[in-house]
MARSE-803470 format. One record per residue: residue in one letter; x, y, z of N, C-alpha, C, O, CB in turn. Coordinates in steps of 0.2 Angstrom, whole numbers, plus 2048, in hexadecimal, padded with zeros to 3 digits. Glycine has a CB too. Layout:
N
AXYZXYZXYZXYZXYZ
...
//
This chain:
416
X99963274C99163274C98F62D75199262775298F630745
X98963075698762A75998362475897D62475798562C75B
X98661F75A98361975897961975397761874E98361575F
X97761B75896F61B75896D62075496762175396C61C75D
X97362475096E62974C97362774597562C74196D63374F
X97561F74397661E73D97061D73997061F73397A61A73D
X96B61B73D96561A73896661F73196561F72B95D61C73E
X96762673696462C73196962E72C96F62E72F961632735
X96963072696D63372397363772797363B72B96A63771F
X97863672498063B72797E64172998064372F98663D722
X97B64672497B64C72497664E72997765472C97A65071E
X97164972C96D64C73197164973997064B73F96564872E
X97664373797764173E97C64374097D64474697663B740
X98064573B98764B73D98665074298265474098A650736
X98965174998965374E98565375498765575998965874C
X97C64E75397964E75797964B75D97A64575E97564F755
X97865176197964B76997264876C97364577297C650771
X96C64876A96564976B96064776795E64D76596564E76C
X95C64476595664476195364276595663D76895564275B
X94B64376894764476C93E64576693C64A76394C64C770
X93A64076693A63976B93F63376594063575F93063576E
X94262E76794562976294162376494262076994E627764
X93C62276193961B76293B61775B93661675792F61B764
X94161675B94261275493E60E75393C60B758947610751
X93D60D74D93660574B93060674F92C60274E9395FB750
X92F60A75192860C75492060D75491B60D75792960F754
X92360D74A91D60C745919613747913613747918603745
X91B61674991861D74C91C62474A92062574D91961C754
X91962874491D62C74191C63274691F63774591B62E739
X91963174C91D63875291F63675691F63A75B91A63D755
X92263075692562D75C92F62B75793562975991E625760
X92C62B75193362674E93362E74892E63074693061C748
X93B63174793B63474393E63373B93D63673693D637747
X94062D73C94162873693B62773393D62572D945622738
X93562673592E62673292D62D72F92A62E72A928623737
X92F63173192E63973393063D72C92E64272B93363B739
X93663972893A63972593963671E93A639719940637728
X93663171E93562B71A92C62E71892B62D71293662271F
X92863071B92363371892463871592263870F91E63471C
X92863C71892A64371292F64270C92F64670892F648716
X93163E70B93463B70693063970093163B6FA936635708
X92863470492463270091E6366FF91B6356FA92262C703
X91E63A70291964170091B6466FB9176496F7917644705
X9216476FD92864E6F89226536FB91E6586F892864E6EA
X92265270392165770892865A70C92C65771091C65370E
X92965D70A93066070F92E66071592866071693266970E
X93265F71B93265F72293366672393766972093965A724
X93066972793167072B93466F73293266C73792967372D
X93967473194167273693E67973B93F67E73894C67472F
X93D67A73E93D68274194268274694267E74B936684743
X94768774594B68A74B94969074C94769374795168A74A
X94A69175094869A75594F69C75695569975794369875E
X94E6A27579546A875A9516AD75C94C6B07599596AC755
X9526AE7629506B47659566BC76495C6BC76794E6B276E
X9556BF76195B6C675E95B6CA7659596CF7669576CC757
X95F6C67689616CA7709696CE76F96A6D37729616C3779
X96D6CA76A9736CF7689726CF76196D6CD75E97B6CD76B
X9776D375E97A6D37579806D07549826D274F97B6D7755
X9836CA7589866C57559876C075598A6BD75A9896C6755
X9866BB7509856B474E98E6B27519926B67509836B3745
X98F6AC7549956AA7529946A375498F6A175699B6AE756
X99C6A075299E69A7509976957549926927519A7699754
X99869575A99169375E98A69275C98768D75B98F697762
X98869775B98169575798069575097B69574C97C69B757
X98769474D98769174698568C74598468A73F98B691743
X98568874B98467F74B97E68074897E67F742983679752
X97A68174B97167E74A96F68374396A68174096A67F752
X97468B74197068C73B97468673497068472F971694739
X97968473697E67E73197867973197567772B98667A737
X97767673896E67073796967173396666D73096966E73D
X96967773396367973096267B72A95D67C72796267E733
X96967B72896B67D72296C67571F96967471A971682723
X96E67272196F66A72096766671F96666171C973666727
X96366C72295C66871F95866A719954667716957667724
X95C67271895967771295C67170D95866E70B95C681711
X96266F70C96666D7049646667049666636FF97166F704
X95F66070B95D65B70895665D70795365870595E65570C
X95266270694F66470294866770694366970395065F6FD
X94766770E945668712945670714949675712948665715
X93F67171893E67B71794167D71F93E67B72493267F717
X94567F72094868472494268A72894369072794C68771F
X93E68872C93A68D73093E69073694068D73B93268A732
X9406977339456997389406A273C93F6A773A94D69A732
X9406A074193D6A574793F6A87499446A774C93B6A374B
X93E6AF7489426B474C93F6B57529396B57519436BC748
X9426B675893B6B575C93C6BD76093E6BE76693C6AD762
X93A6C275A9376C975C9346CA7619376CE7649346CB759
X92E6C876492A6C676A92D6C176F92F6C57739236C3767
X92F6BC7719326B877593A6BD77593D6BA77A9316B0772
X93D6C17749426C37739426C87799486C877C9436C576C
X93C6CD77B9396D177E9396CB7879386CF78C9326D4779
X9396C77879396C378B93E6C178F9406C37949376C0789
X9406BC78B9486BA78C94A6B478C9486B279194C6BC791
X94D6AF78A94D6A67899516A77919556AB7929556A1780
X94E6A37989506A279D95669F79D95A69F7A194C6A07A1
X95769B79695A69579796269779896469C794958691790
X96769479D96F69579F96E69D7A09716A179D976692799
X96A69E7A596A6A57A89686A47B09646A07B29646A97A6
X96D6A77B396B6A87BC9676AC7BE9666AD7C49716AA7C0
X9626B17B89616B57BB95C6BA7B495E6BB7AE96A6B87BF
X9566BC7B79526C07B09546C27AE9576C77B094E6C57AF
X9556C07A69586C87A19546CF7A194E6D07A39586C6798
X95A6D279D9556D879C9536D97969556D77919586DE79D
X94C6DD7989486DC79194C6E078B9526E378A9406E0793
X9496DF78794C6E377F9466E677E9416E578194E6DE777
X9486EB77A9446F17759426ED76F9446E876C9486F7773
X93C6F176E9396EC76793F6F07609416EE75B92D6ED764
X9416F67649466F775C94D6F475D9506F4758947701759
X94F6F37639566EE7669546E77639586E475F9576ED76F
X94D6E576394C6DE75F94D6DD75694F6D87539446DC760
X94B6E375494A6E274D9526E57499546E37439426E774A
X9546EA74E9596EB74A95E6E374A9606E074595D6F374E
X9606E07509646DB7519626D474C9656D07499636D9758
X9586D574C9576D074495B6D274095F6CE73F94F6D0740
X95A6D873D95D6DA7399656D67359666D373095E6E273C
X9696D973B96F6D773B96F6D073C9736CF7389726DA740
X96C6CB73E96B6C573F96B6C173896E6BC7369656C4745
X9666C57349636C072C96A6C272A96E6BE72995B6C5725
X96B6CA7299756C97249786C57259796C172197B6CF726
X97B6C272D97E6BF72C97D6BA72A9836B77289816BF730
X9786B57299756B17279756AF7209736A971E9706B272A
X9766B371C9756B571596F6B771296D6B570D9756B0711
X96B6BC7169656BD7119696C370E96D6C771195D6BF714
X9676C27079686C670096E6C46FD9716C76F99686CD701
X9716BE6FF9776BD6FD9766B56FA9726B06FB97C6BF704
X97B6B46F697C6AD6F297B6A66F997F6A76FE9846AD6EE
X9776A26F797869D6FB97E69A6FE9806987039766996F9
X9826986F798A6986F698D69A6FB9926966FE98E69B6F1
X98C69F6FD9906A270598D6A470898E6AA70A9966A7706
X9876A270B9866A171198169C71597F6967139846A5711
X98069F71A98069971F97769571E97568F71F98269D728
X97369B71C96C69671A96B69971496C69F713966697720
X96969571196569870A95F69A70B95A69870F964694704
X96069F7079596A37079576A46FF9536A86FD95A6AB70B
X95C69F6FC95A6A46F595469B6F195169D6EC9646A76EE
X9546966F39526916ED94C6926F194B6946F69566896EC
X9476906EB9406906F193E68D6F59416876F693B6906EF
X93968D6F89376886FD93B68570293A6817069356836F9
X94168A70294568670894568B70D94968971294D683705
X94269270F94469371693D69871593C69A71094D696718
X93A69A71A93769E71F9386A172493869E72A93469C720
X9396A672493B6AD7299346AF72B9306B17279406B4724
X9346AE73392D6AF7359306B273D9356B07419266A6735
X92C6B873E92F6BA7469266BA74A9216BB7479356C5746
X9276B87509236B575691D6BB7569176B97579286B575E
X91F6BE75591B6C67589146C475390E6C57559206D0755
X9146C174C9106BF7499086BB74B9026BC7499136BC747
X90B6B774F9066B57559056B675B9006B675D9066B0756
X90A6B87609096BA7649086BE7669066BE76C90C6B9766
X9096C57629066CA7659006CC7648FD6D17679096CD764
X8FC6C775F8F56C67638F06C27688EA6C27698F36C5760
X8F56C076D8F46BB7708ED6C07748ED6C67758FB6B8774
X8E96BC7758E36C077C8E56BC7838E86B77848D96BF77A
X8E26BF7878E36BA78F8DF6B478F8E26AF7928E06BD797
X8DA6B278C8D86AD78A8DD6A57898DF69F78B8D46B0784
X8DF6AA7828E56A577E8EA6A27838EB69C7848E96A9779
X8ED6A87868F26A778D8F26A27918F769D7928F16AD792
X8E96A27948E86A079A8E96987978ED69479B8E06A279D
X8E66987908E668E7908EE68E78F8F068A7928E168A788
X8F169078B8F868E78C8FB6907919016907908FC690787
X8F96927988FD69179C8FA68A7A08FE6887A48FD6967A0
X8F568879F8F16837A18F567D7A08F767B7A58EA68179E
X8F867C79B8FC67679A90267579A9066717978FB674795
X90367A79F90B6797A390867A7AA90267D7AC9136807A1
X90E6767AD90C6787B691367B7B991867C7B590B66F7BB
X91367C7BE91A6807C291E67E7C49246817C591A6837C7
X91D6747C691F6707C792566F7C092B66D7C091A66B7C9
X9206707BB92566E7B492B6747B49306727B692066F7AB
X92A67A7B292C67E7B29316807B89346857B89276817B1
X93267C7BC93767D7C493B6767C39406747C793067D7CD
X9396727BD93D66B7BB94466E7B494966B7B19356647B7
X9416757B49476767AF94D6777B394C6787B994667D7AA
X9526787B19576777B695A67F7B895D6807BD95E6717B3
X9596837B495A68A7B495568E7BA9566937BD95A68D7AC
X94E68A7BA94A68D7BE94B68B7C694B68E7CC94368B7BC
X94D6827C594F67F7CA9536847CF9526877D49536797C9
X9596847CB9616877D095E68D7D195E68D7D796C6887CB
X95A6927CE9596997D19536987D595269D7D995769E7CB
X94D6927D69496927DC94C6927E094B6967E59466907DD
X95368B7E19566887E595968D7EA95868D7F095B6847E2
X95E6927E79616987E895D69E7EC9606A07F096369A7E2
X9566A07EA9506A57EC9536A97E99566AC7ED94E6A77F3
X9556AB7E19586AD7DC94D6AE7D99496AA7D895F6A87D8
X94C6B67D99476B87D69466B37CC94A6B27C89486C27D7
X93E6B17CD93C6AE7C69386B27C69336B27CA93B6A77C4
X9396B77C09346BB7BD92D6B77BB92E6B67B59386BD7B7
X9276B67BB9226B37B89216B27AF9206AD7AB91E6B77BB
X9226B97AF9236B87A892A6B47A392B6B379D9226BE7A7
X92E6B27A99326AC7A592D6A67A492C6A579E93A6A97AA
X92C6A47A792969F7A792369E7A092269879E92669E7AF
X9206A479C9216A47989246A27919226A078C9206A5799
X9276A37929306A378C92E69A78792C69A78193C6A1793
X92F69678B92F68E78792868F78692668E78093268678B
X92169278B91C69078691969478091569177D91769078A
X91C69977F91B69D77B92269B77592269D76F91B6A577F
X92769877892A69577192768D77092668B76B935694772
X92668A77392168577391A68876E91968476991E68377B
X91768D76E91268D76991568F76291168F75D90B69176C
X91A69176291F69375A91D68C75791A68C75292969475B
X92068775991E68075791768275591968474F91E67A75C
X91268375590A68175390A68674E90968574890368175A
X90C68D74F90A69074B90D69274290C69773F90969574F
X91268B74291768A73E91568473D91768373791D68A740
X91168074091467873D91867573F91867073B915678739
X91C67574292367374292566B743924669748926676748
X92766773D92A66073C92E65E74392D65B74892F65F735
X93466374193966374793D66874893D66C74393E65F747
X94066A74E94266E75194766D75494866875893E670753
X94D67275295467275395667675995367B75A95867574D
X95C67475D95C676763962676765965673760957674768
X96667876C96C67776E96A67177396467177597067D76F
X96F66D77696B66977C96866D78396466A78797166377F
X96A67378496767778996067878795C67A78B96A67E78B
X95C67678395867977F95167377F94B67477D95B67A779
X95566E78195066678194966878594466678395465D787
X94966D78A94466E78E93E67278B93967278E946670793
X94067678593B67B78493A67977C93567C77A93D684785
X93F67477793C67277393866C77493566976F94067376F
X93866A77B93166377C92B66877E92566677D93365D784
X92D66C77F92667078092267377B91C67677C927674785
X92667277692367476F91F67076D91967176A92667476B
X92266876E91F66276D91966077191565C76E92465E76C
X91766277991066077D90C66977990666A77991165F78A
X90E66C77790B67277490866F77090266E77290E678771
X90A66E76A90866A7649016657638FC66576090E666763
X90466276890065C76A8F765E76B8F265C768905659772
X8F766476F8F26697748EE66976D8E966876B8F6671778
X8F366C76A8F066F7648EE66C75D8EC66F7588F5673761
X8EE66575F8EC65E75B8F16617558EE6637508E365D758
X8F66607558FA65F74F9026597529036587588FE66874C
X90465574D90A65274D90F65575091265974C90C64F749
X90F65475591665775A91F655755921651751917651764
X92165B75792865B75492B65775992965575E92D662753
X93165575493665175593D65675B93E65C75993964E74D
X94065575E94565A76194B65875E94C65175E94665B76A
X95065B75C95665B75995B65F75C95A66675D95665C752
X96065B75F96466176696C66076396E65A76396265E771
X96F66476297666576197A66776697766C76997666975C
X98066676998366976E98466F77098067276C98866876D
X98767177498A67977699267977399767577598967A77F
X99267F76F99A67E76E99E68077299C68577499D680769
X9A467E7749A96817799AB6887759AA68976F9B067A779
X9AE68A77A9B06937769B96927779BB68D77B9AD69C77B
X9BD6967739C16977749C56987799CB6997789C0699771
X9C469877F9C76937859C66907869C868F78C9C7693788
X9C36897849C36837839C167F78A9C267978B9CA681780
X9BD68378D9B96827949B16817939AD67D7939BB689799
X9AF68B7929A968C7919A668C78B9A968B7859A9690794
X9A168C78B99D68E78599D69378299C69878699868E785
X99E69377C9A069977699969D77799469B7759A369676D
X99B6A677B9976A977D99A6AE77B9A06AE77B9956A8783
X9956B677A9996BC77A99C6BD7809A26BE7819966C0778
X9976BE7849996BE78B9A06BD78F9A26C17949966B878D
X9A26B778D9A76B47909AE6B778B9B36B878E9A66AC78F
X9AD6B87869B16BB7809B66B377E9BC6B277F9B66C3783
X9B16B277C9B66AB77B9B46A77739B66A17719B46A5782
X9B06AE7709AD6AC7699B16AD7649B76B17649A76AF767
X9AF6A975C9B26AC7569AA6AE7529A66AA7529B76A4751
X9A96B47509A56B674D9A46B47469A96B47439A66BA74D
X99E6B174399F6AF73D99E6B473799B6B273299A6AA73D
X9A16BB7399A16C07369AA6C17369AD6C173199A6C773A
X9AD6C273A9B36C373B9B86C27359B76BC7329B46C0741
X9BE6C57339C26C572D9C36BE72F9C26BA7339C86CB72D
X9C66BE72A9C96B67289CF6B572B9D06AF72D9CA6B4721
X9D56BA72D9D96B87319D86B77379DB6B273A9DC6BC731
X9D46BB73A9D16BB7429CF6B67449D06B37499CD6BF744
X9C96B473D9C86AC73F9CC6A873F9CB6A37439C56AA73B
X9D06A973B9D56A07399D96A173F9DA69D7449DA69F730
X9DC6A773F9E16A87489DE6A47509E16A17549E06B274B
X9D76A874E9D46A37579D469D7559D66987599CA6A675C
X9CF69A74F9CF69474E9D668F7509D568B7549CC693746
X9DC69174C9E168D74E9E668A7539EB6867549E468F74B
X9E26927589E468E75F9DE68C7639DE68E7699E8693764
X9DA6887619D66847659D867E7689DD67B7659D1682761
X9D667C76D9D96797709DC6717709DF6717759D567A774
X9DE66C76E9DC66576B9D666276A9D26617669DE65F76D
X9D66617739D065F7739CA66176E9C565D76E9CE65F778
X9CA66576B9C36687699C36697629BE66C75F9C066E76C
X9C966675E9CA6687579C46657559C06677519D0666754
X9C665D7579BF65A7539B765C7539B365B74E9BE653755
X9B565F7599B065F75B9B06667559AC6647519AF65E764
X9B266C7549B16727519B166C74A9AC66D7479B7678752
X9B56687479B46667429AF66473F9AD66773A9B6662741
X9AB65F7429A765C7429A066074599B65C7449A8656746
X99F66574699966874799A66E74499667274599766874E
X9A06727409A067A73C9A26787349A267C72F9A8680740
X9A46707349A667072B9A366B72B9A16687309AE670728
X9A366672599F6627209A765D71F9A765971B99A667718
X9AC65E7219B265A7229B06517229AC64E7269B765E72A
X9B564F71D9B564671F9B66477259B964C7279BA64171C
X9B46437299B564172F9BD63B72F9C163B7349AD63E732
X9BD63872B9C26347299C96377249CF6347239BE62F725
X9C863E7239CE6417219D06457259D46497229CD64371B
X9CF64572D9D264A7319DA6487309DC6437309D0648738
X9DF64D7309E464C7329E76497399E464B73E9E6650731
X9EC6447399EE6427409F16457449F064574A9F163C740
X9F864A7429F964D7479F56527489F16547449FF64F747
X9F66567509F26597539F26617529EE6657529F3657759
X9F966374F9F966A74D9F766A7479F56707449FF66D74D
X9F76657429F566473A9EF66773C9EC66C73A9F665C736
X9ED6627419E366173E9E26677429DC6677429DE658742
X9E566C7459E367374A9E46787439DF67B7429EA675751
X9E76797409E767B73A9E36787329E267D72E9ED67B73B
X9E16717329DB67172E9D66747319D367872E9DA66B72C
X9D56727379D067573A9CD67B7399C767D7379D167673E
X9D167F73B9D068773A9D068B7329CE6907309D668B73E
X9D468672D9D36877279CC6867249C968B7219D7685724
X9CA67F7259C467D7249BB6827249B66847219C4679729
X9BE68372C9B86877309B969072D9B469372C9BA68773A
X9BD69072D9BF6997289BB6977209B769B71C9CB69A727
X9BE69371E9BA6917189B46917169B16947129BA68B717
X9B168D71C9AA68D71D9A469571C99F6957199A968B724
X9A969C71F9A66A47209A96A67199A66A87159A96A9727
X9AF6A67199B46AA7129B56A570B9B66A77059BD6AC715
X9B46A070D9B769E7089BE6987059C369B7089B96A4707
X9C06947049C76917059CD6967039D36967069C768A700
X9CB69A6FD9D169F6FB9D16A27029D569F7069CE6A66F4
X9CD6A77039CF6AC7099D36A870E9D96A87109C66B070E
X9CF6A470F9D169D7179D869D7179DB69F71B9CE693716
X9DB69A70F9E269770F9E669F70E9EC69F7109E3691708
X9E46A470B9E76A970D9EA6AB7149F06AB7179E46AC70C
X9E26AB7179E36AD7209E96A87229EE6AB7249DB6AA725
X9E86A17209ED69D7249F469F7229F869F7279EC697723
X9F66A171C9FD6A271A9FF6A971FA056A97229FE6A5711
X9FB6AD7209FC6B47219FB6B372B9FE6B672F9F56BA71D
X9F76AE72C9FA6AD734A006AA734A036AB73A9F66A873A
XA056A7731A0C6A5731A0F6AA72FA146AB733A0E6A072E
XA0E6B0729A136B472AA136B9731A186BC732A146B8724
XA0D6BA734A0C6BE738A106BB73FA156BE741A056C0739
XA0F6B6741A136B2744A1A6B2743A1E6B2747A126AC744
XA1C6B373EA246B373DA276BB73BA2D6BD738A256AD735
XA216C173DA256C773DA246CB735A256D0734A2D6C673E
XA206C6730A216C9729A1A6CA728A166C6728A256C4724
XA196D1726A146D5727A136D671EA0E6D471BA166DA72C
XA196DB71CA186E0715A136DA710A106DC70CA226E4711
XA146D2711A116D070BA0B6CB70DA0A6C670BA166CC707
XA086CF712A016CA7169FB6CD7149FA6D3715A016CB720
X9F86C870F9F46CB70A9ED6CC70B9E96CE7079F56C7704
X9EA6CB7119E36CB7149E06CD71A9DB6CB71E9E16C5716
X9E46D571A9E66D67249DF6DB7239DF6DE71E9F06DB728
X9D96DB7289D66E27289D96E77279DF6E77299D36E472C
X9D66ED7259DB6F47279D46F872D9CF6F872F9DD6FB71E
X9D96FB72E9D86FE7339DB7087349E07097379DB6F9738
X9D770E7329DB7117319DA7177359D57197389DA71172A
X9E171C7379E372073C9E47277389E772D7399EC71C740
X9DF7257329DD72F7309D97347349DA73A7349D772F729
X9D572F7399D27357409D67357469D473974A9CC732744
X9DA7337469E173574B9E373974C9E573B7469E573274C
X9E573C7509E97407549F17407539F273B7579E773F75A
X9F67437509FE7407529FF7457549FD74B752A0373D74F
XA0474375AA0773F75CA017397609FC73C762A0C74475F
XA027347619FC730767A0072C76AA0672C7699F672B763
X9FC729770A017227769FC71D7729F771D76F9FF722782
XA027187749FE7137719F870E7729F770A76EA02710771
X9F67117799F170E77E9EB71177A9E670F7799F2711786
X9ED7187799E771C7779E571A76F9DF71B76D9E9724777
X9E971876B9EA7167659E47127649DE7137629F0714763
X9E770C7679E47047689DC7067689D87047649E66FF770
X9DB70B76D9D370C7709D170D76B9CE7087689D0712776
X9D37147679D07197629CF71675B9CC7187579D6720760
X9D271075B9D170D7539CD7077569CF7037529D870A74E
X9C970575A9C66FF75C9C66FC75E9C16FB7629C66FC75A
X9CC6F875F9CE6F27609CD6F17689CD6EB76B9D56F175E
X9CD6F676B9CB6F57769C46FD7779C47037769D76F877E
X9C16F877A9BB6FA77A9BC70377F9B870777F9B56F477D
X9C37027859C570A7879CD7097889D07047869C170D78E
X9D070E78A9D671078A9D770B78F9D970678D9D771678C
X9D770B7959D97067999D96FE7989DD6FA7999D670679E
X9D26FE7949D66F67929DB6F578D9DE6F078D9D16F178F
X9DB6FA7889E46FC7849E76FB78A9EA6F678A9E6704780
X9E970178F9ED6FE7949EF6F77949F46F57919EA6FE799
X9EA6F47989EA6ED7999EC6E97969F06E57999E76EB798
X9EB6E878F9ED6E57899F56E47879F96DF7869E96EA783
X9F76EA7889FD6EE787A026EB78CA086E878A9FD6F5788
XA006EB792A036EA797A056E1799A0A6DE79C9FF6ED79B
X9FF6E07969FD6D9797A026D5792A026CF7929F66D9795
XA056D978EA096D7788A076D4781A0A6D177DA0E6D278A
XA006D67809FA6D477B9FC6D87759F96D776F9F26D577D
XA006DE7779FF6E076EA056E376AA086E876C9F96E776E
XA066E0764A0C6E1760A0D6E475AA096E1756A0D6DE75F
XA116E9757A0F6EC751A156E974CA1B6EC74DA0E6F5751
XA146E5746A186E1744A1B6DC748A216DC749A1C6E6740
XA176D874CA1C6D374EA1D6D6755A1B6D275AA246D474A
XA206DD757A266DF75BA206E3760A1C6E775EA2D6E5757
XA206DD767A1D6E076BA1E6E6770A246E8773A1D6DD76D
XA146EA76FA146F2774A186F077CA146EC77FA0B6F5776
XA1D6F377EA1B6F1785A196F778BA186F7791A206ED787
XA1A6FD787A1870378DA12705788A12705782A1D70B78F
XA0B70678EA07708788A06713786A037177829FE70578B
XA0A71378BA0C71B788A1371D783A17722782A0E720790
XA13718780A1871777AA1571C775A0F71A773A1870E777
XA18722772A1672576EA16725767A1C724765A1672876F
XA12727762A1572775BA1272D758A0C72F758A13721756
XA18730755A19739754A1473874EA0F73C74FA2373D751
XA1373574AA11736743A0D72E741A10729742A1973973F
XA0672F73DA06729738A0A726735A08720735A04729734
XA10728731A1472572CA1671D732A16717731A1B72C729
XA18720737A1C71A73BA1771573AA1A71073AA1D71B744
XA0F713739A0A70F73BA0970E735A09708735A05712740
XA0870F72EA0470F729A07708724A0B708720A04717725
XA05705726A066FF721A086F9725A086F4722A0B70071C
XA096FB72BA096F5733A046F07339FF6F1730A076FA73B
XA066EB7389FF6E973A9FF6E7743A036E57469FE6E3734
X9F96E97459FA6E974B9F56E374C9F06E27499F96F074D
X9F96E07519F76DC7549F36DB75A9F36E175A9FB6DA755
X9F06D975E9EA6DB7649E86D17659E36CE7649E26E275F
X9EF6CF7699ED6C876A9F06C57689F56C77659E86C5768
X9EE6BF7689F06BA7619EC6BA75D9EE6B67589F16B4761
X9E66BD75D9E26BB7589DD6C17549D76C07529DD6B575C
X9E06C87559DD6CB7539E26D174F9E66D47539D76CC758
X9E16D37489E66D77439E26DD73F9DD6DD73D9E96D273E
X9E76E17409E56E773C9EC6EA73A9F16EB73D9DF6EE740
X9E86EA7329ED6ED7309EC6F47309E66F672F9F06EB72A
X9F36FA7329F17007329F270572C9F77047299F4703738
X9EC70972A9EC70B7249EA7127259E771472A9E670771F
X9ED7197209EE71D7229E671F7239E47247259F172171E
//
């Protein structure tokens, strides 16, 4: 934990790299968030947390679990969760760690991906397992942008563009490197933070949860606010997580994610080869773990790790399953691996190559990258690596009760 944010309870200062403004002692409840805190206490006023998502894909992973985990850490101290789909801003695009305009979405590409976004989340499901409650009262609001904004008139526009300048907006650093460059800026980016800036006002917002790329458009919530004679929020900024290459940021993109939907083997498999360096850092920002009961060796604590964090989606049963069943898989013993997906080869064709196989059940998005895979020496059925990918099999029976490997980190078992 960092020094300056022992003031505040554990569960709020676990992981943060940021709070924005800090005038401790300040005697100023919007300038000091520890006053901020201490009035809601004394009122039995809940604090309004709002985080935003803009539904540009359909999968949640390891990565953006941080800040729903924060958020979730302020639903159970007893605090409302104002969580934003940002249906309208979504159609836009967050400029933010972009070289370059996105492309727009469809308003039914927006709502189906909400869609998919609340499941994983837990709506309709027990709090117990999952990542925000939705079920006690008073603790979350589900509100998407289009609510207000899509009544905006030019009027409205004009004053909220009044109180940004270009100068500001050419100080973000994503706008910078692309003026720098003569890399086209769409105008209507430059919308994006003021239009999530007025989400703040039309929420209320105490504070507002963010990643540290994010400092620039959740301050702009706060001179919004201000405009709008209300108490500016507080910014709360959490890291960016490293992805499973232990370089970049855990992006789909990059393919370097763990889905927070994904079987529990799959999970605990990538979790356990994470890099050292970053065991703690996944600790300490995906589980609720003592910080003082880490294990000391480094493969121990690679494997609390990933048991832990699997825990966190499935369960500890499932978790410690998964983990037994990545060691028999490692060691060739399959018939008694009790948590493997299936995966099944009743629409298949026999005789098949094994390139074609791979494609036809999933697991590679076409034949050539089965190729690849194959070639590359990535894929094994029981243990016993493919190495021609025109390797044939006459019949199902050879395959049915296998489990096929694709990595190190990804299993199916094959089922008629």
């Amino acid at each position: 934990m960092i020094e300056k944010f022992k003031i505040f309870p554990e569960w709020f200062a676990r992981g943060i790299v940021d709070v924005f403004p800090l005038a401790i002692s300040s005697q100023d409840a919007d300038e000091d968030l520890s006053l901020r805190f201490s009035s809601s206490a004394e009122t039995e006023n809940p604090l309004r947390v709002k985080f935003g998502i803009d539904p540009t894909g359909s999968e949640i992973h390891l990565g953006h679990s941080i800040l729903f985990r924060k958020l979730r850490a302020f639903q159970d101290a007893g605090h409302t969760a104002v969580l934003i789909i940002g249906d309208f801003t979504a159609k836009i695009g967050d400029p933010t760690g972009k070289s370059k305009t996105r492309v727009k979405l469809s308003s039914q590409e927006v709502e189906e991906n909400s869609k998919t976004y609340l499941e994983q989340l837990g709506k309709g499901k027990s709090k117990d397992i999952s990542l925000l409650d939705f079920e006690t009262p008073g603790r979350i609001e589900v509100r998407r942008n289009s609510e207000w904004l899509s009544s905006f008139d030019m009027e409205m526009v004009i004053d909220l563009l009044s109180k940004s300048t270009v100068g500001q907006m050419l100080a973000k650093d994503e706008f910078s490197k692309r003026y720098s460059s003569g890399t086209s800026i769409a105008l209507h980016e430059f919308l994006y933070p003021i239009l999530q800036g007025y989400d703040s006002v039309a929420v209320e917002a105490d504070i507002e949860l963010g990643g540290v790329d994010q400092k620039f458009n959740v301050a702009m919530g706060r001179d919004i606010q201000r405009h709008f004679g209300q108490s500016p929020q507080f910014g709360v900024l959490l890291p960016i997580l490293v992805g499973l290459d232990g370089v970049q940021k855990m992006s789909k993109s990059l393919g370097n994610t763990v889905s927070i939907s994904e079987d529990a083997l799959s999970m605990y498999s990538k979790l356990e080869k994470i890099s050292d360096n970053h065991v703690e850092e996944y600790l300490t920002l995906l589980t609720n773990c003592e910080l003082k009961t880490f294990p000391k060796n480094l493969r121990e604590l690679q494997k609390y790790m990933a048991l832990n964090v699997t825990a966190q989606f499935h369960g500890m049963t499932a978790a410690r399953i998964a983990q037994a069943d990545a060691v028999k898989i490692v060691s060739g013993v399959s018939d008694d691996i009790e948590d493997v997906p299936e995966v099944s080869v009743a629409n298949i064709t026999f005789p098949v190559k094994a390139f074609y196989l791979i494609s036809a059940i999933g697991l590679c998005t076409s034949s050539s990258e089965a190729r690849r895979k194959i070639l590359g020496g990535g894929v094994r059925i029981d243990g016993k690596k493919i190495e021609d990918p025109n390797l044939e099999f006459i019949d199902s029976k050879e395959l049915v009760g296998k489990i096929l490997q694709l990595g190190k980190k990804t299993f199916r078992r094959i089922s008629a």
